[in-house]
C-alpha positions as semicolon CSV with decimal commas, in nm:
position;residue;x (nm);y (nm);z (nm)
1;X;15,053;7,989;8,000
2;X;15,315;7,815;8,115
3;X;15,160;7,445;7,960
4;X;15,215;7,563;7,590
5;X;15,550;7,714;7,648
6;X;15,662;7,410;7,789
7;X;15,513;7,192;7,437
8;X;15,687;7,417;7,279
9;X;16,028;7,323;7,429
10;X;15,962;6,955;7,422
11;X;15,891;6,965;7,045
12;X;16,203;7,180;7,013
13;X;16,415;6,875;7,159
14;X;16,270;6,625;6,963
15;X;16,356;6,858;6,652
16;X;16,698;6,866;6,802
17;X;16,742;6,541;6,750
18;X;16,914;6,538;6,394
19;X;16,912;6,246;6,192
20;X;17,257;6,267;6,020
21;X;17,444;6,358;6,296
22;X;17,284;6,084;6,477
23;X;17,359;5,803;6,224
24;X;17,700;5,949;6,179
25;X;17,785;5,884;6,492
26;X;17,713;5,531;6,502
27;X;17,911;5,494;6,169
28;X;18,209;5,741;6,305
29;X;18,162;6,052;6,032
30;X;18,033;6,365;6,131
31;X;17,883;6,497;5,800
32;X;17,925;6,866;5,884
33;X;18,324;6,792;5,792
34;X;18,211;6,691;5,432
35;X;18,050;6,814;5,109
36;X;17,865;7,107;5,174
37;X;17,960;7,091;5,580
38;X;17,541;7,094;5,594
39;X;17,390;6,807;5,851
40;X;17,069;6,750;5,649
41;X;16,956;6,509;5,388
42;X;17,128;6,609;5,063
43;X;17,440;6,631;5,213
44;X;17,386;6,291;5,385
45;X;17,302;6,131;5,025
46;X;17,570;6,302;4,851
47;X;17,838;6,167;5,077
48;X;17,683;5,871;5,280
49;X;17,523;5,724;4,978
50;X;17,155;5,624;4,957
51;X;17,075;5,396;5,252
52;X;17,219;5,642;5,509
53;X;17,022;5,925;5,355
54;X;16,704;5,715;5,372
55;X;16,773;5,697;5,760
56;X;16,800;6,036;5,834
57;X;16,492;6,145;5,608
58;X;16,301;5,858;5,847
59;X;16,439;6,027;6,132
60;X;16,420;6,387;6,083
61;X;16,025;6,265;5,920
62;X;15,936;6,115;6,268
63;X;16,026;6,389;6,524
64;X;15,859;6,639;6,413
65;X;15,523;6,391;6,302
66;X;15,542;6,276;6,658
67;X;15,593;6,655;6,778
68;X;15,315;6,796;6,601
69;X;15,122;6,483;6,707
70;X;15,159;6,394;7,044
71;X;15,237;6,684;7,205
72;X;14,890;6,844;7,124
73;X;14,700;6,528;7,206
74;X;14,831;6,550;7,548
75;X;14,541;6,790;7,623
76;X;14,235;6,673;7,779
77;X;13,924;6,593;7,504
78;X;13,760;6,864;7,701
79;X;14,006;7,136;7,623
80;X;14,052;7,003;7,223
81;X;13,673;6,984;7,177
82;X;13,661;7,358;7,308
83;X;13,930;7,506;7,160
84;X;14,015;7,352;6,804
85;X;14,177;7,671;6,711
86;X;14,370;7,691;7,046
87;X;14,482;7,347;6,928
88;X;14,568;7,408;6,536
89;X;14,754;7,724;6,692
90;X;14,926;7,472;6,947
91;X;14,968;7,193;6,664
92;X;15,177;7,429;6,423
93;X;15,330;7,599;6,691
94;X;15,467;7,207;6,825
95;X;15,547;7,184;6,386
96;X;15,799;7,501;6,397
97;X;15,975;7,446;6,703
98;X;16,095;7,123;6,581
99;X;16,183;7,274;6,229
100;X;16,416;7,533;6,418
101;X;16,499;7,239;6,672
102;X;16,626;7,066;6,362
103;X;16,842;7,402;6,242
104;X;16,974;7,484;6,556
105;X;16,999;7,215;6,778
106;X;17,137;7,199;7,128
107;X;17,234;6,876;7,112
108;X;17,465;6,946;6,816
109;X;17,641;7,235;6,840
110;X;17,339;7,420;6,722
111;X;17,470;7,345;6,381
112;X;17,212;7,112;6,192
113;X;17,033;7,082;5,887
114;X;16,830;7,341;5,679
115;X;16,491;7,227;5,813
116;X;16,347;7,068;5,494
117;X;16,268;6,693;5,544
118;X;16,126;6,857;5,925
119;X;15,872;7,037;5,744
120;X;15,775;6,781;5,520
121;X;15,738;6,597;5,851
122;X;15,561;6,863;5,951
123;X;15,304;6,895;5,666
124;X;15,270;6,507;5,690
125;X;15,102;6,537;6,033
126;X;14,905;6,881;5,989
127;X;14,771;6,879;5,612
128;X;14,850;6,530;5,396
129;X;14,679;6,750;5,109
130;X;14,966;7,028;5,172
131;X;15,235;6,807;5,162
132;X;15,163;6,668;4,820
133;X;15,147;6,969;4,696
134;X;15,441;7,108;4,844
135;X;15,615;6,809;4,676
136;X;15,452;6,874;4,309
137;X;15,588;7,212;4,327
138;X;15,935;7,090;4,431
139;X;15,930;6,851;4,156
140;X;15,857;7,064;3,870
141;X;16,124;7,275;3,996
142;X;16,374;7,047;3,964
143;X;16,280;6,904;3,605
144;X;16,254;7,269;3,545
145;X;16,623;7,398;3,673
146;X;16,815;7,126;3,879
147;X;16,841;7,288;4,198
148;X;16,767;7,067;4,488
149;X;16,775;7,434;4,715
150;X;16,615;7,637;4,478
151;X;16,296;7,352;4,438
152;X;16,292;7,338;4,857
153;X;16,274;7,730;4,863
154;X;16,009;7,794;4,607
155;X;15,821;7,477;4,755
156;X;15,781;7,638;5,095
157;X;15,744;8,005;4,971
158;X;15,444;7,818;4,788
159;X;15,277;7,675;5,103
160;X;15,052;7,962;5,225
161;X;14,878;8,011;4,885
162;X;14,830;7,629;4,913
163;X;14,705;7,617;5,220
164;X;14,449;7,927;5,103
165;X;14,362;7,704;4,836
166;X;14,277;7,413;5,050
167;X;14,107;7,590;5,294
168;X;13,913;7,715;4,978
169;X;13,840;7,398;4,867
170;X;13,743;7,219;5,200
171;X;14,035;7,043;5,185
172;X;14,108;7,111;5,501
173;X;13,947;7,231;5,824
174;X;13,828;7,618;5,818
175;X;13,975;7,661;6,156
176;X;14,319;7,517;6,077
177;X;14,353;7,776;5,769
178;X;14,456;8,066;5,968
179;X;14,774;7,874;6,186
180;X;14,869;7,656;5,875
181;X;14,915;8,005;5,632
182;X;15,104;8,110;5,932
183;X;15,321;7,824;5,950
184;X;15,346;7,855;5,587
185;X;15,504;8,261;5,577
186;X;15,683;8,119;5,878
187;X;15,866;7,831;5,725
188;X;15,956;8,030;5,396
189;X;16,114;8,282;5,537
190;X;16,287;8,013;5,773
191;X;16,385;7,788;5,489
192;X;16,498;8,041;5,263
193;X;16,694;8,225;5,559
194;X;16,882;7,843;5,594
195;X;16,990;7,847;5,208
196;X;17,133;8,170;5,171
197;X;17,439;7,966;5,125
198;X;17,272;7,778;4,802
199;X;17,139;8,139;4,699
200;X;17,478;8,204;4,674
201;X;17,655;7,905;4,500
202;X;17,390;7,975;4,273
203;X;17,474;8,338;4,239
204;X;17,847;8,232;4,181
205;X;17,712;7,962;3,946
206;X;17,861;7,668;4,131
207;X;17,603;7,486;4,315
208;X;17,559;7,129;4,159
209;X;17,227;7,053;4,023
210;X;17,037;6,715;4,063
211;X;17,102;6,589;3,649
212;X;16,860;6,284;3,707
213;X;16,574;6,484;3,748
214;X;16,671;6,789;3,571
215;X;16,481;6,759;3,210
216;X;16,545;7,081;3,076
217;X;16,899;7,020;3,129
218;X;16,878;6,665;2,906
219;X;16,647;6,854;2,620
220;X;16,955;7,111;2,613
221;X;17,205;6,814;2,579
């Protein structure tokens, strides 16, 4: 019992580990004092510029890949080759600790980012088919309104019918189907839950869109 729990927590560190705030403090700016006050990767790019946003994507990318990777391979061949589901259970479990590692972590506060580029991370090391099409839905999204928030929302809402899909399509393994549509419910509700303040901006009709990749906004111009 106590083996998982204790994954669990390491993964949760390594998610805790926050890629703006760490950069920021090498360069002396602590990004939660500017633009949106959020410590994730739009925020870093709209006030850091590009390079430093590239950094913390990288960053926030590899903790959780490494969570949902080594963690789980730390058990014995014996106990993976007799348990796959135990370890596609254990393997998404690792995947969401570091996504709310990454929210709320206790290196910072507990005031981090909104757990996006962590589950892209995430997706990256459980289901390479998943993430693309997490990404295609984002993108059309964006051309299709301009809302960086709104694109990451739908995106993960989308992820359990795509991993249903997959698993339909032998795209990935029948075993894994089950954890990943949990993960999936798991990290829409989380990721939505961490842009209620976009849901609102949006509401109020003053969240800034993303005009280089919103189309429908240069057809209407």
């Amino acid at each position: 019992m106590w083996d998982p729990l204790l994954r669990l927590l390491a993964a949760y560190l390594l998610g805790s580990i926050n890629g703006s705030l760490l950069l920021g403090k090498l360069r002396g700016v602590d990004i939660r004092t500017q633009g949106s006050g959020n410590a994730g990767g739009t925020n870093a790019l709209r006030t850091q510029g590009k390079a430093f946003a590239l950094g913390v994507i990288i960053i926030d990318v590899a903790k959780v890949y490494i969570a949902v990777r080594a963690l789980p391979a730390l058990l014995s061949p014996a106990e993976v080759a007799s348990a796959p589901l135990s370890l596609a259970w254990l393997q998404v479990g690792c995947g969401f600790a570091a996504v709310v590692g990454h929210v709320y972590p206790i290196f910072h506060g507990f005031r981090g980012g909104k757990g996006v580029a962590t589950l892209l991370g995430s997706l990256l090391a459980l289901a390479p088919v998943l993430l693309l099409g997490v990404l295609a839905v984002w993108l059309v999204m964006m051309m299709v309104f301009g809302y960086v928030g709104l694109g990451s929302m739908v995106a993960a809402a989308a992820l359990p019918a795509l991993a249903l899909w997959a698993g339909k399509a032998g795209w990935i393994a029948a075993h894994s189907v089950g954890p990943l549509v949990a993960f999936g419910l798991a990290c829409a509700l989380f990721v939505i839950w961490t842009h209620r303040s976009n849901i609102a901006r949006m509401r109020q009709g003053t969240e800034p869109r993303a005009r280089s990749l919103w189309l429908l906004g240069r057809w209407r111009t």
